[in-house]
C-alpha positions in Angstrom: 146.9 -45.6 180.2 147.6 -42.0 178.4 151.8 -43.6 178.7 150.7 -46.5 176.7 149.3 -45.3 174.0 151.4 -44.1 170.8 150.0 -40.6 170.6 151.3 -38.1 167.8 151.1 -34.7 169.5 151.8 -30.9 167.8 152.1 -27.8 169.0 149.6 -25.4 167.9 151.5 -22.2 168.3 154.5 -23.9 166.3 154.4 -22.6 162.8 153.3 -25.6 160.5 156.6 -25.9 159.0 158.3 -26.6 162.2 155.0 -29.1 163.3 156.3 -31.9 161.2 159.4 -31.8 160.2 159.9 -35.4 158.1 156.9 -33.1 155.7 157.6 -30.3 153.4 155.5 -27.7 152.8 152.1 -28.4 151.6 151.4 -29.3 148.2 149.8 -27.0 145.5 146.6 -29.2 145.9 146.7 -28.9 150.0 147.3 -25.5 149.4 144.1 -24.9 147.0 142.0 -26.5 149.7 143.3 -24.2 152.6 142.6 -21.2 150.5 139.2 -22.3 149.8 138.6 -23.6 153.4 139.8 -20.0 154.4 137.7 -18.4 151.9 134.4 -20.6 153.0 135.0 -19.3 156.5 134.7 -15.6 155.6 131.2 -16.2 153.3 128.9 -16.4 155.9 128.5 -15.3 159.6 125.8 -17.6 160.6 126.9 -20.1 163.2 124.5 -23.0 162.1 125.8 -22.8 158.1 128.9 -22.5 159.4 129.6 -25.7 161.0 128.2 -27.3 158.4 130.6 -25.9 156.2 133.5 -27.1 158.3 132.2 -30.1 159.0 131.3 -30.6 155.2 135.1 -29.8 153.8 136.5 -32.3 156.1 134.7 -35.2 155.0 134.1 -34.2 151.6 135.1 -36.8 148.7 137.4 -34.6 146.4 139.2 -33.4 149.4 140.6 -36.9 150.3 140.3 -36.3 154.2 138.4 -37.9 156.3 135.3 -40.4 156.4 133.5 -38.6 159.2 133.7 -35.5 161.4 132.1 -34.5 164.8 131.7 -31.2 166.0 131.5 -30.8 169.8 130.7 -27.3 171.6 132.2 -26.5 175.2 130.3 -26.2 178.2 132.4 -24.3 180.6 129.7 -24.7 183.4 128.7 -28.1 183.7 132.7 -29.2 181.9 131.1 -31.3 179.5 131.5 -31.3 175.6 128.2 -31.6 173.8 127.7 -33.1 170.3 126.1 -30.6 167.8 126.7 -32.0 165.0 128.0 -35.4 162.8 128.7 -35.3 159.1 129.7 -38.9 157.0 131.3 -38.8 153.5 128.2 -39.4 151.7 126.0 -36.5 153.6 128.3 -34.1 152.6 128.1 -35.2 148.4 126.2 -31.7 147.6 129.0 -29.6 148.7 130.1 -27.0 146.0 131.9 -24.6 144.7 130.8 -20.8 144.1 132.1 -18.0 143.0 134.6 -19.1 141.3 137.4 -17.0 138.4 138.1 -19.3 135.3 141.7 -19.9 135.4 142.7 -18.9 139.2 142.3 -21.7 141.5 142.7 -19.7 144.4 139.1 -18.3 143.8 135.6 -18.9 145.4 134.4 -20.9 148.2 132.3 -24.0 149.6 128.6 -23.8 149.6 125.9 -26.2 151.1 121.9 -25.1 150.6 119.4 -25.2 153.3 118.1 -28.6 152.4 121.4 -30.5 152.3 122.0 -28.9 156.0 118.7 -30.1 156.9 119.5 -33.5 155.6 122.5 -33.7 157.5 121.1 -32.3 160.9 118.5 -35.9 160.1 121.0 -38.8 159.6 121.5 -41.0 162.1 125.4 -40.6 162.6 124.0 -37.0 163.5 121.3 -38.2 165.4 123.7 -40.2 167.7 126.4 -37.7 167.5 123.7 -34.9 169.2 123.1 -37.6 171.7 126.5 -37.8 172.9 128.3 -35.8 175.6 131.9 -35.9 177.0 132.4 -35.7 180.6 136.1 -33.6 181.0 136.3 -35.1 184.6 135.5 -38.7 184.1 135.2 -39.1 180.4 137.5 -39.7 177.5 141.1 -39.1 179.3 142.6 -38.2 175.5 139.7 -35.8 174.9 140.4 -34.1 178.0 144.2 -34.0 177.3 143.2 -31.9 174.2 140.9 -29.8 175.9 143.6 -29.2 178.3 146.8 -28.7 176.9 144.8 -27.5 173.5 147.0 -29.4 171.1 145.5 -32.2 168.5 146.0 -35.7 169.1 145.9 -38.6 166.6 144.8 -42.1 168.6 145.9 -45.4 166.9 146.7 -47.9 169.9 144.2 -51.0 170.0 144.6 -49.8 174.6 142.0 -47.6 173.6 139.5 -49.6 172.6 139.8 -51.2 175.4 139.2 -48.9 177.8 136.6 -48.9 180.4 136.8 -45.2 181.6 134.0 -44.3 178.7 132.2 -45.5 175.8 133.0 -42.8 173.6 135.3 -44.7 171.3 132.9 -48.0 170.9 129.8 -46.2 170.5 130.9 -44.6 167.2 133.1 -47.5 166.6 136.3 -46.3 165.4 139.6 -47.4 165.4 142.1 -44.5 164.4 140.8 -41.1 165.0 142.0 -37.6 165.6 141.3 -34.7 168.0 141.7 -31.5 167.2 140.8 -28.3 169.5 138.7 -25.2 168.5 139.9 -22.4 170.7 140.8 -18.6 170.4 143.5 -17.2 172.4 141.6 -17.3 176.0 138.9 -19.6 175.0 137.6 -23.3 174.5 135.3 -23.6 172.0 134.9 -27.0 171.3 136.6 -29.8 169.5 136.1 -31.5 166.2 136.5 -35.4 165.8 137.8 -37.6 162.8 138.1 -41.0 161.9 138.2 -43.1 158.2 135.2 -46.0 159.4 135.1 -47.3 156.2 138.6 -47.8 155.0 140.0 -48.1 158.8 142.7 -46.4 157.3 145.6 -44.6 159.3 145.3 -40.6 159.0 148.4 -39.2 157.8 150.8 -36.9 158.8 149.5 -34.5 156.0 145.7 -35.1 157.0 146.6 -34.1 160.5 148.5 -31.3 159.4 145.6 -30.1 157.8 142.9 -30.7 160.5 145.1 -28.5 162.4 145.2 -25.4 160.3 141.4 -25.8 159.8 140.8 -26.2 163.3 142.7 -22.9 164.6 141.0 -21.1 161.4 137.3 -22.9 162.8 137.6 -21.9 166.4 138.5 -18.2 165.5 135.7 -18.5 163.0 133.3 -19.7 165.4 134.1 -17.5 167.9 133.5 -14.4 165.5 129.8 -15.8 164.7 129.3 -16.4 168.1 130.3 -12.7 169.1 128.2 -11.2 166.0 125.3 -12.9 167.2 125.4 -11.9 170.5 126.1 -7.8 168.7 122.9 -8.6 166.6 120.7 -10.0 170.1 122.7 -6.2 171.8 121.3 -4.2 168.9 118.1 -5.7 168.8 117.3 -5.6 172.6 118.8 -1.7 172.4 116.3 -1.0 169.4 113.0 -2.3 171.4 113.7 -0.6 174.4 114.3 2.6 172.9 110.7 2.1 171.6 109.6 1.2 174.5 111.0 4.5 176.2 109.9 6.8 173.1 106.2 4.9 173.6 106.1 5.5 177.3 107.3 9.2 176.8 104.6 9.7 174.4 102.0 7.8 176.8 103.3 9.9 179.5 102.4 13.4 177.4 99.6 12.1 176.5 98.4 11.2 180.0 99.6 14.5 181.5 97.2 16.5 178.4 94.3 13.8 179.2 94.4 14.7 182.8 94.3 18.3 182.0 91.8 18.5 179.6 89.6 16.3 181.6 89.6 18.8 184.5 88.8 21.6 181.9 85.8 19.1 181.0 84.7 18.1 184.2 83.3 21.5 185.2 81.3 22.1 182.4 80.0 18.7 181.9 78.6 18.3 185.4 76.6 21.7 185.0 75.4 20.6 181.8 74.4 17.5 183.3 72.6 19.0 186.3 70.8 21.5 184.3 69.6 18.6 182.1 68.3 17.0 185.1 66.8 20.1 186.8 64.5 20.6 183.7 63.5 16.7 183.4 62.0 17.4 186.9 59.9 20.2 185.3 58.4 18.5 182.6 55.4 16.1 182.1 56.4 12.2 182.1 55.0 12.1 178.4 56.0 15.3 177.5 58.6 15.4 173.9 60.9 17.5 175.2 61.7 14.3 178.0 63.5 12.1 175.2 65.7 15.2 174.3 66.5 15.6 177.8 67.4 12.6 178.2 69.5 11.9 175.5 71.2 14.9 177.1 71.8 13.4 180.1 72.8 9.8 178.8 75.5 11.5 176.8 76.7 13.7 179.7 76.9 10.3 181.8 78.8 9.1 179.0 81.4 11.4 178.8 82.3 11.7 182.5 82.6 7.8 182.7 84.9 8.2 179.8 87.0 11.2 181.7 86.4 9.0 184.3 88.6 6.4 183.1 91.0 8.9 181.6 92.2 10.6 185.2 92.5 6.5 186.6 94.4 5.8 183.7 97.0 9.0 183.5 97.2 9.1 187.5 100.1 7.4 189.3 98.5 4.8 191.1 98.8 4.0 194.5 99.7 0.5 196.0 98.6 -0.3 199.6 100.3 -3.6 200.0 99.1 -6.0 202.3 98.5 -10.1 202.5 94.9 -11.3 201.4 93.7 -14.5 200.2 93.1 -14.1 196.5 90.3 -16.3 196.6 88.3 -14.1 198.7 88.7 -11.5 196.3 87.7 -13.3 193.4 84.5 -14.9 194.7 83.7 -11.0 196.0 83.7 -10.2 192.1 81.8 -13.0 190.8 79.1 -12.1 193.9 79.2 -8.7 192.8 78.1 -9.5 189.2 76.1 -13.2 190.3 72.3 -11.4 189.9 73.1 -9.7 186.5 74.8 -13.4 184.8 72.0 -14.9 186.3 69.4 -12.4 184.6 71.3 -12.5 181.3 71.4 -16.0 181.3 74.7 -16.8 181.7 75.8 -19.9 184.4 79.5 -19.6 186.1 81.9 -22.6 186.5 84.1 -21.9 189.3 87.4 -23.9 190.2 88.9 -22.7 193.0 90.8 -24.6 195.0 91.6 -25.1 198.7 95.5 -24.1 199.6 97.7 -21.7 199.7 96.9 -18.4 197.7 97.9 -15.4 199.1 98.7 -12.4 197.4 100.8 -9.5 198.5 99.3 -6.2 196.9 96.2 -4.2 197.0 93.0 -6.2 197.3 90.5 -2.9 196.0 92.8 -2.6 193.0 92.8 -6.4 191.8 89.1 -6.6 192.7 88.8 -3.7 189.6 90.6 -6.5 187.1 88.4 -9.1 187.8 85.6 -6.9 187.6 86.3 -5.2 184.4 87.3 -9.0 182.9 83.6 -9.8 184.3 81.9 -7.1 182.8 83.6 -7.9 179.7 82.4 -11.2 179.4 79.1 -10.3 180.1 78.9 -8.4 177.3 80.6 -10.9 174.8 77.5 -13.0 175.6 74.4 -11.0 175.4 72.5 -14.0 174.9 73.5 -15.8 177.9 76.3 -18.7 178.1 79.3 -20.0 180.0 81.8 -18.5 182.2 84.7 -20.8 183.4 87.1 -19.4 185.9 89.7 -21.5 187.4 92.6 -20.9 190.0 96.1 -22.7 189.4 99.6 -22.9 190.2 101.8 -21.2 187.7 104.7 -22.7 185.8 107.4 -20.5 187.0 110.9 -20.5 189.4 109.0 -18.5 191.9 105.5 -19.5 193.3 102.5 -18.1 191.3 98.8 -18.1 191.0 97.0 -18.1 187.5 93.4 -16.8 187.0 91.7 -17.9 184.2 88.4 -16.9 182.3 87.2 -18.2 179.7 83.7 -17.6 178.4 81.7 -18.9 175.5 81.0 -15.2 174.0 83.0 -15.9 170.1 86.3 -15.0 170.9 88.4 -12.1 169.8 88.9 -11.2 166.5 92.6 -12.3 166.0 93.5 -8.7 164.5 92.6 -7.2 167.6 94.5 -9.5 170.1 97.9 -7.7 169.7 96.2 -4.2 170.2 93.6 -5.1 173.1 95.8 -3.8 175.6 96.5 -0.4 174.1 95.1 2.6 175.3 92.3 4.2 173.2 91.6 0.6 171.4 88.2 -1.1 171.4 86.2 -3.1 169.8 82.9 -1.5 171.0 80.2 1.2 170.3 80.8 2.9 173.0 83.9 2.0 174.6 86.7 4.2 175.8 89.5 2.1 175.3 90.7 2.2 178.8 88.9 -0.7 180.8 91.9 -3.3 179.3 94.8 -1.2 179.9 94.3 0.1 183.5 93.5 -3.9 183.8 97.0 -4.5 182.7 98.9 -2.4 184.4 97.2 -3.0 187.7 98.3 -6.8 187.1 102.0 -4.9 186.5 102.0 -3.1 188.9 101.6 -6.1 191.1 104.8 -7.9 189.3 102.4 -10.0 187.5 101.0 -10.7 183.4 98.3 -10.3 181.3 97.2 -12.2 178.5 94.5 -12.8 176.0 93.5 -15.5 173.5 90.9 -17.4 172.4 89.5 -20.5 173.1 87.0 -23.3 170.8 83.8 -21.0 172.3 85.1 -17.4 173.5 87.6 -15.6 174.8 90.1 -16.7 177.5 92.3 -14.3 180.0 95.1 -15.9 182.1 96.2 -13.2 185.0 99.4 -14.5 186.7 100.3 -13.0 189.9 103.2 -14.1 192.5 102.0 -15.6 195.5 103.4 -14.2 198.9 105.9 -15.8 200.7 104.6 -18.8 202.7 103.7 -17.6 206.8 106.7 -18.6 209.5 
């Protein structure tokens, strides 16, 4: 079939004088035009703007190209080419000029704004272009001689309409079109397509000559964008986890002073307490020295609940790993806490159901979350209301379990939710700040997630954990 067809090849490591040699040189207008093409690639390293650009140039009206253009990206793993993006004459009207030195023609470059781009990424020649893939196997056989041999190809002969092997050529409907590649020197980047729908015009030697140099300037250009990006994504992912090490080093010294200041504290606390106490028992039940006492005391309990929660939180914690059905735990918390929801007026929707969920991890430990998520709903309704908590499979690769509770209690003011998890943050009186992040990185611990947002009534937690493997 590829035999029969009258197929105008070049070499694309041939200099361009040698490509064609029935053409001269380019002309002083083809000339203006490459500089400026060159020049556009240079303005900008965005990828998206980018191929708009080239895509733009080639079909644009003054230029005296092309009537359409097709840009098609390389997929090296499934060997497919995958439309990204579809430009006709008329879409590409608001390209411009910028930048520009009166009296040198060999200044400036092409420029589209973001809602031309946007325009173009809605038409319907777009639209069907980003619909479209090339198969390199069993597809196009001249697309895949381009891809392989990486030199452009113009494609006249009526044979290929006619062919059965793919659509590709009567779903755009064209008649003469070109193909030129977009590669560096060890890599495929993808291909750009272009045809003249309207006049059904032959593309000239000049045209194709053309398409070429733009294409081997494209793919280079591309290629650069690509590789800045992925220096941008490098630098960025570099950035956050050195904050993430300088904010665990700081946690770290602050845990290590916490501990040690809370075994300095300790001491003296739990004499002050039991002195406190010691005298209560002395004194008359009416007596007015009682409410001092036991103010005393109160505060005293206080403080040791918040060192309390300081040691659990700067300590290493220790996992004793072992299988357990998760919903055993979780109906042990909500038994644990049944009497005081029930006195405070609050009724408990429960969704757990029969299967498979076993957890490998420690039991005590994730029996604290569910506790401390408990307790905190409790308090979000101190006039009574509704707890939901429902068991689910998790939408990941590996199998998971998701615990949610939600409760009716007003939510959580949205400038808190980023900060709920940090240590020292809370929204109450007399909270330490702790109860939240020892949750967390118990659920971390256990190679699972935390997260918090609201629902229409209240609050809602979602705890994912990974299930064990299934039992031989």
């Amino acid at each position: 079939m590829i035999e029969a067809l009258r197929l105008v090849m070049t070499d694309a490591t041939a200099p361009i004088s040698q490509m064609l040699p029935s053409q001269a040189l380019p002309r002083t207008k083809d000339m203006a035009t490459s500089f400026l093409f060159s020049s556009t690639l240079l303005s900008t390293i965005h990828l998206n703007k980018l191929v708009h650009l080239i895509l733009s140039a080639l079909v644009h009206e003054q230029n005296q190209l092309f009537g359409r253009a097709m840009l098609y990206l390389h997929n090296p793993k499934t060997c497919t080419l995958q439309g990204m993006l579809g430009i006709c004459r008329e879409d590409a009207s608001a390209l411009h000029i910028v930048d520009t030195t009166e009296g040198n023609p060999l200044t400036g470059h092409w420029d589209l704004d973001d809602r031309t781009m946007e325009q173009q990424r809605q038409s319907e020649f777009c639209r069907n272009v980003r619909a479209s893939r090339i198969d390199l196997d069993d597809g196009c056989r001249i697309v895949s001689r381009v891809v392989k041999e990486r030199i452009p190809c113009r494609i006249s002969h009526i044979d290929c309409l006619e062919c059965r092997d793919c659509g590709f050529v009567r779903r755009f409907d064209m008649k003469t079109f070109a193909v030129a590649p977009l590669a560096t020197r060890d890599r495929l980047v993808g291909i750009i397509i272009v045809d003249n729908p309207l006049s059904d015009g032959p593309i000239e030697d000049e045209q194709l000559q053309l398409l070429q140099l733009f294409a081997n300037q494209s793919g280079m250009a591309l290629e650069n964008s690509r590789l800045y990006r992925n220096l941008e994504e490098t630098h960025a992912e570099l950035r956050d986890a050195r904050q993430r090490l300088m904010h665990g080093a700081h946690l770290a010294a602050l845990g290590e002073m916490a501990a040690s200041l809370s075994h300095e504290l300790k001491t003296p606390l739990v004499t002050i307490g039991g002195f406190a106490a010691r005298l209560g028992r002395l004194l008359e039940p009416d007596a007015t020295q009682r409410q001092y006492l036991d103010t005393i005391i109160g505060e005293v309990q206080r403080l040791e609940h918040l060192l309390g929660d300081v040691l659990a939180y700067s300590k290493k914690p220790t996992i004793c790993y072992n299988r357990f059905d998760l919903r055993a735990v979780i109906r042990e918390s909500i038994e644990d806490y049944f009497i005081v929801f029930e006195e405070q007026g609050i009724s408990c929707h429960l969704l757990l159901p029969e299967g498979y969920w076993e957890v490998l991890g420690d039991a005590h430990q994730l029996k604290q979350v569910f506790i401390n998520l408990l307790v905190n709903a409790q308090e979000a309704m101190p006039d009574g209301g509704e707890l939901r908590l429902t068991l689910s499979r998790g939408d990941t690769e590996k199998p998971s379990v998701v615990v949610t509770l939600a409760d009716t209690g007003g939510g959580i003011p949205e400038e808190s939710l980023s900060s709920i998890f940090t240590p020292f943050f809370t929204t109450k009186r007399r909270g330490t700040g702790l109860g939240l992040p020892i949750v967390s990185r118990i659920v971390q611990n256990h190679g699972g997630m935390i997260s918090a947002g609201n629902s229409d009534l209240g609050a809602e937690f979602r705890v994912m954990l990974p299930l064990a493997g299934m039992p031989d």
